[in-house]
C-alpha positions as CSV (number, residue, x, y, z in Angstrom):
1,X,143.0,20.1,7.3
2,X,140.7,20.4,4.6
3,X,140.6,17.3,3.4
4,X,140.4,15.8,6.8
5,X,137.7,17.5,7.2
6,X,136.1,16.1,4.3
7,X,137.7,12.6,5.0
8,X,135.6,13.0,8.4
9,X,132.2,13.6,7.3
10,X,132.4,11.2,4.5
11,X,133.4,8.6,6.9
12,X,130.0,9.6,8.9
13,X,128.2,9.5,5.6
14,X,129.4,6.0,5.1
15,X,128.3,4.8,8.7
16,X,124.7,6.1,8.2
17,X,124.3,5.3,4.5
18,X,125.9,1.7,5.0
19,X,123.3,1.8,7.7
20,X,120.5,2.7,6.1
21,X,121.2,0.8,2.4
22,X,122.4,-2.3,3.9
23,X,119.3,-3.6,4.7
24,X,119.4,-5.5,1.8
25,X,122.4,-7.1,2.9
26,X,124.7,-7.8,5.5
27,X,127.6,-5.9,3.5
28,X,129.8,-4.5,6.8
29,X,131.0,-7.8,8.7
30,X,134.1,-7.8,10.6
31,X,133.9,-11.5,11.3
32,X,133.7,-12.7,8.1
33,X,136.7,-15.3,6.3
34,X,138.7,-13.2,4.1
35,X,139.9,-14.6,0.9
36,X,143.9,-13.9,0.2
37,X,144.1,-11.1,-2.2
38,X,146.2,-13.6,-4.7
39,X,143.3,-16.3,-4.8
40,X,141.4,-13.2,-5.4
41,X,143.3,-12.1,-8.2
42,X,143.4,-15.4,-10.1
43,X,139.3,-16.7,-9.5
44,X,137.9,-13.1,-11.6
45,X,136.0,-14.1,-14.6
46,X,137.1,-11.5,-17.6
47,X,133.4,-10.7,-18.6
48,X,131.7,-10.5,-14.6
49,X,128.5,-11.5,-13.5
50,X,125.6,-9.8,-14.5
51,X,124.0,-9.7,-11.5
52,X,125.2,-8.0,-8.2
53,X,124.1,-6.7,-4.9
54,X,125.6,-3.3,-4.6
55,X,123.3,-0.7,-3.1
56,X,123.2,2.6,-4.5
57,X,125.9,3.7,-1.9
58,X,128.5,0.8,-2.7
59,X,128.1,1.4,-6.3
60,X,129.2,4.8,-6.0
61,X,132.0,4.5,-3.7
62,X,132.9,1.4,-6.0
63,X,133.2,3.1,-8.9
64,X,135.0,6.7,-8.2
65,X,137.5,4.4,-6.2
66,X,138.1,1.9,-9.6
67,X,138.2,5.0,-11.7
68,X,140.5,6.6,-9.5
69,X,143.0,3.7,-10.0
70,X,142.2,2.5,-13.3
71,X,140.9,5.0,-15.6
72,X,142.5,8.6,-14.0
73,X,145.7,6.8,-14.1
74,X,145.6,6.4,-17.4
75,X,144.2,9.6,-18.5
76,X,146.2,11.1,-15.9
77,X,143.4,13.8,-15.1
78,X,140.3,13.2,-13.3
79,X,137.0,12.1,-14.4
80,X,133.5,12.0,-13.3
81,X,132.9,11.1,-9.4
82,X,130.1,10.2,-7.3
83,X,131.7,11.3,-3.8
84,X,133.8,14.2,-5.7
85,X,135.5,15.6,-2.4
86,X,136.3,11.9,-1.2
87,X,140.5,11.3,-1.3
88,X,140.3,7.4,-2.5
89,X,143.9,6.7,-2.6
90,X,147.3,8.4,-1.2
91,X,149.8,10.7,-3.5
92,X,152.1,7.9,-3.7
93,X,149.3,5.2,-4.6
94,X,148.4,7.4,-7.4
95,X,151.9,7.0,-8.4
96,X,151.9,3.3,-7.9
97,X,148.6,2.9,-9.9
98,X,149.9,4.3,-13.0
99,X,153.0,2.0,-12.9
100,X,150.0,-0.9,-12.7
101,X,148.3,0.6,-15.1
102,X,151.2,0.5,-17.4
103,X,152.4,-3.0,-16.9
104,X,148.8,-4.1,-17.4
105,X,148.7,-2.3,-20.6
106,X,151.6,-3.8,-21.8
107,X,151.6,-7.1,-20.3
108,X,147.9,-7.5,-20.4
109,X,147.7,-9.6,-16.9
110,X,144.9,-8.9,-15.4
111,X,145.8,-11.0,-12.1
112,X,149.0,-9.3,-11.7
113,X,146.9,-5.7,-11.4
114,X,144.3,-7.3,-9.6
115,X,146.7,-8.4,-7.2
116,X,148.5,-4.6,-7.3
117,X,145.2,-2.8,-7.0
118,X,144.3,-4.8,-3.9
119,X,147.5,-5.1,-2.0
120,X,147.5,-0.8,-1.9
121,X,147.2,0.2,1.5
122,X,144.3,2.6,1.1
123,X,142.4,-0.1,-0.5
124,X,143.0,-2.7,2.2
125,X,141.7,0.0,5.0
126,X,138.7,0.0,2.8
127,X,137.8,-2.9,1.9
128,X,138.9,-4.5,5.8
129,X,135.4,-4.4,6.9
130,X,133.4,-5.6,4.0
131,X,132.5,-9.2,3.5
132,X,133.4,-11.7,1.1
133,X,130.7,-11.0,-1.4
134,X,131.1,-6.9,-1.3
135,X,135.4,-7.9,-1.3
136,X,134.0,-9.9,-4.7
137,X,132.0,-7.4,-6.4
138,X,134.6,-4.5,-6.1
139,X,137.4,-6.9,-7.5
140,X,134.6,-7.5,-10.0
141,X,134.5,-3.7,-11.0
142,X,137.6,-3.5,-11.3
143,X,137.9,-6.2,-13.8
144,X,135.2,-4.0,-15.4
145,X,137.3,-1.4,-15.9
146,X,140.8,-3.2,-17.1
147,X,139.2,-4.5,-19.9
148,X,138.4,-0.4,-21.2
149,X,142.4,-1.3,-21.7
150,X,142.3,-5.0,-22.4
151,X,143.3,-5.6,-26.7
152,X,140.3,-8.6,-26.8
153,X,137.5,-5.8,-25.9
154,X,137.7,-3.9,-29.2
155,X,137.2,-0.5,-27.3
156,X,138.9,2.1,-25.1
157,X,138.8,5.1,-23.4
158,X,140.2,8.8,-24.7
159,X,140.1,12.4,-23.5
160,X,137.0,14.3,-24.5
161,X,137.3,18.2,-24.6
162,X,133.5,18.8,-26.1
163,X,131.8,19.4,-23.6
164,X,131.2,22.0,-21.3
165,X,128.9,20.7,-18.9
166,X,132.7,18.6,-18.3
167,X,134.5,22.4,-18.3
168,X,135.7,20.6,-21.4
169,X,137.7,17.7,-19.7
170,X,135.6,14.5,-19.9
171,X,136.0,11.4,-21.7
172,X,134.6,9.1,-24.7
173,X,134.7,5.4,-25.6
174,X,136.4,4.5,-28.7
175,X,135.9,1.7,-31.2
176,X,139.4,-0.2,-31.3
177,X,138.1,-3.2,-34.2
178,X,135.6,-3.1,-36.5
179,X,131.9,-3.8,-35.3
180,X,129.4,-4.5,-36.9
181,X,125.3,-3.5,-36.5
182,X,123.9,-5.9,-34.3
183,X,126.7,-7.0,-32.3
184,X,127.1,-6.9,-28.9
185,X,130.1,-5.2,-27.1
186,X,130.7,-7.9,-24.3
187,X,133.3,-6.3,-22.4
188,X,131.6,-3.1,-21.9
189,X,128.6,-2.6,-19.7
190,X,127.1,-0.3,-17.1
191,X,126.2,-1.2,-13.8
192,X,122.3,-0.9,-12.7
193,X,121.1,-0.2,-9.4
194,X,117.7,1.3,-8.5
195,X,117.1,3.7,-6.2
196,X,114.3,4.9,-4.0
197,X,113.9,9.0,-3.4
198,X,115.5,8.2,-0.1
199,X,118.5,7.1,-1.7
200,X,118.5,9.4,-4.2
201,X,118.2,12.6,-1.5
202,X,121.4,10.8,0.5
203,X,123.1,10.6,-2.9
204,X,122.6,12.5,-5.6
205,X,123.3,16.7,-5.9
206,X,121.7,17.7,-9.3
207,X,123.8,19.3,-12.0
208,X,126.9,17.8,-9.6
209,X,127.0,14.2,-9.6
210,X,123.4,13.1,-11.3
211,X,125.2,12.9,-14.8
212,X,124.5,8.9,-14.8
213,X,120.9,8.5,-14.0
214,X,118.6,6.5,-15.7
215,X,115.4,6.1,-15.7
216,X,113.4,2.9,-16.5
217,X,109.8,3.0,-17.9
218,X,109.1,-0.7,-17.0
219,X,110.2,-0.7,-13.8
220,X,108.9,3.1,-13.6
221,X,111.9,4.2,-11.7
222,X,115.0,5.8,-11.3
223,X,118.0,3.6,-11.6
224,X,122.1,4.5,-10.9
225,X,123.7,3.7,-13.9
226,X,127.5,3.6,-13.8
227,X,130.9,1.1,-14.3
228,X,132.9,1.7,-17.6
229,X,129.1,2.2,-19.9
230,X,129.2,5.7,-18.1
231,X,131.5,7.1,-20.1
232,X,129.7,6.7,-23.3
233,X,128.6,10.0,-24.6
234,X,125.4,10.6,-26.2
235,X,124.7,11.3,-30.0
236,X,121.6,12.3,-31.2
237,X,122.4,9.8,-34.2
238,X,123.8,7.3,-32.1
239,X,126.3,4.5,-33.1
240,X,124.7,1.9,-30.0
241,X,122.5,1.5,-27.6
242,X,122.1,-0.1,-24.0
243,X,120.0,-2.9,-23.8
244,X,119.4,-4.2,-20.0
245,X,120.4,-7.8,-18.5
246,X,119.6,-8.0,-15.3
247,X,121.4,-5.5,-12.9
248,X,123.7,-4.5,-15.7
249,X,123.4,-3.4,-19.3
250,X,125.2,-4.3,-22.2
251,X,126.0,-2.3,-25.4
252,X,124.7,-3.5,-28.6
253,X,125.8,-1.7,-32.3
254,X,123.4,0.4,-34.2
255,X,125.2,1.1,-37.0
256,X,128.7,-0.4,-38.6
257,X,132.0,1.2,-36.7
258,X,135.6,1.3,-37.5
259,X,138.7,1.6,-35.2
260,X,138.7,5.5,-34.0
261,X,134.5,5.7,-34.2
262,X,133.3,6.9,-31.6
263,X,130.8,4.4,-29.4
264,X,128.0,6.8,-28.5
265,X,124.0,6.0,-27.2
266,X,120.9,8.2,-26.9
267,X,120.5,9.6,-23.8
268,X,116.6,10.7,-24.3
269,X,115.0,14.1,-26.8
270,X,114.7,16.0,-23.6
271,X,117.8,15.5,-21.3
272,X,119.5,18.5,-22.7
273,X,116.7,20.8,-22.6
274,X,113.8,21.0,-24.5
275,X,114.3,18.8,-27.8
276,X,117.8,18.8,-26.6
277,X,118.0,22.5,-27.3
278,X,121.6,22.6,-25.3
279,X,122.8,19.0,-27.3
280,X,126.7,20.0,-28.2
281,X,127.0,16.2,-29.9
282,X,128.5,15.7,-33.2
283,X,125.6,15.1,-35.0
284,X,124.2,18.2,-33.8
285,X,127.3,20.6,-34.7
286,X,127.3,18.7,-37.9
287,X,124.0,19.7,-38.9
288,X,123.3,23.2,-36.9
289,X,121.1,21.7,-34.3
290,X,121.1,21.7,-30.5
291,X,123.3,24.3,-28.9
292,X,124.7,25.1,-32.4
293,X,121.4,26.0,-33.8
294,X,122.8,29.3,-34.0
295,X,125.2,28.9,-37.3
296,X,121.7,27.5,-39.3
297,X,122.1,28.9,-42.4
298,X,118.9,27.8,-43.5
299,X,116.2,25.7,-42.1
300,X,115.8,22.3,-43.3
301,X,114.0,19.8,-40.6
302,X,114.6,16.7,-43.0
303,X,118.3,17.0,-42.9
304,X,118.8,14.2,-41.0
305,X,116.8,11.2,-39.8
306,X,117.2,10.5,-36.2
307,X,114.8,7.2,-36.2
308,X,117.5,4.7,-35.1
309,X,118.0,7.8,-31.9
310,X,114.7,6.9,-30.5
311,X,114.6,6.0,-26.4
312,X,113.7,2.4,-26.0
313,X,112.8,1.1,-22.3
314,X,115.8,3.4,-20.4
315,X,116.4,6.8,-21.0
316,X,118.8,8.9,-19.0
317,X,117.2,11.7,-16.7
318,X,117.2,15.3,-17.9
319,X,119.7,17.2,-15.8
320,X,118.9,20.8,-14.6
């Protein structure tokens, strides 16, 4: 009953946040064409567009619904949500997205679990009043997402138990080739959309689900960052960094990685507190700083240099 309940009033949520963040777009339209789910599967592009027209909304509900069936299938545990009391998918489906998960994994066809993905009956109720174009750009994200477990990307995902803001159960990307500074990860990206404090009050609850917010100081505002770039954990000497194109951004190496390094970024000096006084990243463990400033034997500022750490144009928001 429970869940019902919750199943109820995020259906109402949906209505009058469609409502109000599709006036950008026409995205709920139950007149128009549908394309069949296997010319769906075989027309995806492995590295998608840069540029979509997701509102804040759609991009959540995109993303915990392709890391429901892609990435908790795999890990077989949870990970972070948007919507976090929202039931995506049945207790069977689960079942049946691991099996997809598994052939894709070993198979490495990515129209076949397309084509799996979409054909789920919990997907199809979902998706059976959207457009083309918003049918598109959640087939789109969940390309995103296979290619965390494609061999050509040169990355995956692993259990994280660092943590505890994750109640030490999260999740880190890992290096699965060697990369070298300067080069850009093209299979990984996060997903931008900006949001207005409207959008932000219907969406976001802080220290629940605001753990992928970024803000811009060009644009001078607050901007949802999520797809399969969320996971990346932060490092105080950081092994990337984002660099934005468009409504997405990619990943671009900092410094030289080898299969089992861990692909981390710079989330900003003050998201974890004052000079990231709560920071539980390696570097800071390594070097007594942060939340392990405690087990300083003795004080030496010049330890380490963090120059390659500074924020550039995006920073992610300090959480409270």
């Amino acid at each position: 009953m429970r869940d019902l309940l919750e199943n109820e009033v995020f259906s109402e949520n949906l209505m009058r946040s469609s409502n109000m963040f599709n006036r950008r777009d026409n995205s709920y339209d139950e007149n128009s064409e549908k394309v069949p789910v296997e010319e769906l599967s075989l027309s995806f592009k492995s590295i998608p567009p840069s540029d979509h027209s997701m509102s804040p909304f759609e991009l959540s509900a995109f993303d915990d619904l392709s890391t429901t069936l892609i990435v908790d299938a795999v890990l077989e545990f949870p990970t972070h949500k948007m919507f976090q009391r929202r039931r995506y998918v049945k207790q069977d489906e689960r079942s049946t997205a691991r099996q997809i998960m598994r052939k894709f994994q070993d198979e490495q066809d990515f129209s076949c679990a397309i084509a799996g993905f979409l054909n789920l009956r919990s997907v199809k109720t979902y998706l059976e009043n959207m457009n083309q174009t918003k049918i598109v750009e959640f087939r789109d994200h969940i390309v995103r997402f296979l290619n965390m477990f494609c061999s050509l990307s040169g990355f995956t995902i692993q259990p994280c138990h660092r943590y505890s803001a994750e109640n030490n159960t999260g999740a880190k990307l890992v290096a699965t080739r060697h990369w070298s500074r300067g080069d850009r990860i093209e299979r990984l990206c996060g997903v931008i959309c900006a949001m207005n404090e409207e959008e932000e009050n219907a969406i976001l609850t802080s220290g629940v689900n605001d753990f992928s917010v970024m803000y811009s100081t060009r644009k001078r505002c607050a901007q949802l960052w999520l797809g399969p770039g969320a996971y990346i954990n932060h490092d105080c000497k950081p092994t990337c960094e984002f660099v934005s194109h468009n409504s997405t951004a990619h990943i671009r190496v900092l410094r030289d990685m080898k299969p089992g390094d861990e692909i981390t970024c710079f989330y900003g000096d003050e998201f974890f507190g004052d000079n990231n006084e709560r920071c539980e990243c390696p570097t800071c463990e390594k070097y007594c700083r942060g939340a392990f400033s405690s087990l300083k034997k003795s004080p030496d500022p010049s330890i380490v240099s963090l120059d390659d750490a500074k924020p550039g144009k995006y920073t992610l928001r300090e959480r409270i």
